[in-house]
Phi, psi and omega in degrees: 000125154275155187233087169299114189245063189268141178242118165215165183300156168325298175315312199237040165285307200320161190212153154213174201248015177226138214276006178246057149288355186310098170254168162263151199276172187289156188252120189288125219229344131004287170298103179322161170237124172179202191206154162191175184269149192297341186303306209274358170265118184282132203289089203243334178287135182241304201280346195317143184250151195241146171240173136301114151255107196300121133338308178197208186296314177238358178251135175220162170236115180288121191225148188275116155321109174276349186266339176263040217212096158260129220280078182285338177284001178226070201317325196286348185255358156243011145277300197308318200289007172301312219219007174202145174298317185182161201252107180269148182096350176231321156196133190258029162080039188266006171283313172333140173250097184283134210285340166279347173293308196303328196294311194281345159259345135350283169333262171003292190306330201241349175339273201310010185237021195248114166262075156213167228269336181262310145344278155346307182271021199242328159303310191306292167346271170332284228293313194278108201145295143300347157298312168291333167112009199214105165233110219232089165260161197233131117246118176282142183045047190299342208008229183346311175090010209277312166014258177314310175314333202271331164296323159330325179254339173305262208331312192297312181279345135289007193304327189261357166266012166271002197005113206236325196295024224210329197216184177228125156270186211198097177237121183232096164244184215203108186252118177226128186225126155334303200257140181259352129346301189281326174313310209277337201257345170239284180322296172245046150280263202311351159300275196310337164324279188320321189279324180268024112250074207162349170293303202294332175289307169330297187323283174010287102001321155077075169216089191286125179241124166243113207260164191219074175319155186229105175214152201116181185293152204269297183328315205251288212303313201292323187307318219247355169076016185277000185241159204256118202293155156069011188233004170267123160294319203240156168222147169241154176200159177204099171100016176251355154242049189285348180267074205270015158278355176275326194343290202289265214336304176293302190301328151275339146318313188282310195269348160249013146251022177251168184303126179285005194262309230189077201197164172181165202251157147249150200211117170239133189176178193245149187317286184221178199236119212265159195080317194249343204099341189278145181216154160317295149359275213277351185273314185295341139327298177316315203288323208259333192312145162299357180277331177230336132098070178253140183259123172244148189272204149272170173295129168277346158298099160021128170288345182273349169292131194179146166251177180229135190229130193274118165225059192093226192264345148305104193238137210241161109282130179223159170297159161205143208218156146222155194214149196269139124246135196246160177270156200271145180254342208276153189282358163250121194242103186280000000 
């Protein structure tokens, strides 16, 4: 069972069922903006507690215990994570291990053993992506990362039937979190976990990983240009549209940075999210709009899969979903 404990202003509890009632909320200019390389994130957690989080039967990905984890450069965000999953506009839950993330790196992990045509094609993506010599990942709102990480280990665990070793890859990701708190303290703790015991094979192999920390408001990242446009095969997001004042902010995000030769978003979230509003529906509506013009798949989860969600003394079963989505090529949009 999950239990949400979202704190938001009134306004944007409010909901509506026509999305381009959408506003967006004001921007805290407060809240750092950048970007920077794992050299320049200075390695300062000396004490981190590692859990498992399981893949399948025998593969797992090591991620730092956020409940043993205190945010020392920052007292207010580790008083709010006492008492809340998250805050919006001011911390957006990256210590939260989220249940869709685990699902979407699960997924993620197990893609090659699934027979269906959107599967198939989420392989084929990877597979020419390496063939080409270049796999140029996005993740939005990472906390953890476990996604991205988890494409990392299908690859680690596929290398020598990718035969690699004859050529050089290229793996370029881009790990992006609201609090740059949680980057230096979660997000690339667990890159170093994962490269150190997993670099030396990559090297091997001749598969070089380059990682890019993200960290602000999806508004100030799109104004500052920081992410390189026309340029992601895969973009991941997981647990990001509990907020339906974020929608336009993601959706523009998706349309100027994944690549145009060859790209599609994975999209992980719950039917709906109770406090903000946010739903599946009304974003994959947005998404099909002609303003941004996304071709959405169906769920690719089990129609049978659901969580149960805590709201006071009330308790729901909701849906979960994941959904593949590519931009419409034709230049005619019916």
């Amino acid at each position: 069972m999950f239990k949400f404990n979202f704190h938001v202003e009134k306004d944007a509890a409010s909901s509506s069922s026509d999305e381009t009632d959408i506003e967006e909320e004001e921007v805290d200019l407060s809240i750092p903006c950048g970007m920077k390389s794992l050299a320049e994130l200075s390695d300062t957690v000396t004490s981190s507690r590692f859990m498992k989080i399981s893949l399948d039967d025998t593969s797992f990905l090591k991620c730092v215990d956020s409940y043993k984890t205190d945010l020392n450069s920052d007292k207010e965000l580790s008083e709010i994570n006492k008492t809340h999953d998250l805050v919006a506009g001011r911390y957006e839950g990256g210590l939260k291990i989220w249940e869709l993330s685990v699902d979407l790196a699960r997924f993620l992990f197990n893609v090659h053993t699934l027979a269906n045509d959107h599967a198939r094609s989420i392989l084929s993506l990877l597979n020419a992506s390496f063939l080409t010599n270049e796999l140029r990942i996005l993740e939005l709102g990472c906390g953890h990362a476990l996604p991205s990480l988890s494409v990392l280990a299908s690859l680690h665990a596929r290398l020598n039937q990718l035969a690699v070793q004859d050529r050089k890859l290229k793996v370029v990701i881009y790990l992006q979190d609201f609090n740059k708190q949680i980057i230096e303290t979660i997000t690339s703790e667990n890159v170093r976990e994962y490269l150190s015991d997993h670099e030396s094979s990559f090297v091997n192999s001749n598969v070089s990983l380059e990682f890019k920390f993200v960290y602000g408001d999806w508004r100030r990242i799109l104004d500052a240009d920081l992410l390189p446009a026309d340029y992601f095969n895969l973009i991941l997001t997981s647990e990001t549209i509990y907020n339906r004042a974020n929608y336009h902010s993601l959706l523009k995000l998706f349309t100027r940075t994944m690549s145009k030769k060859s790209s599609m978003v994975l999209l992980a979230a719950k039917t709906y999210y109770f406090g903000c509003g946010g739903n599946s529906l009304e974003f994959v509506r947005l998404a099909q709009s002609k303003e941004y013009r996304f071709n959405c798949s169906p769920n690719l989860l089990d129609l049978s899969t659901t969580t149960t969600t805590t709201m006071g003394d009330d308790t729901t079963t909701i849906g979960k979903e994941i959904i593949k989505m590519e931009r419409v090529i034709s230049e005619v949009y019916a």
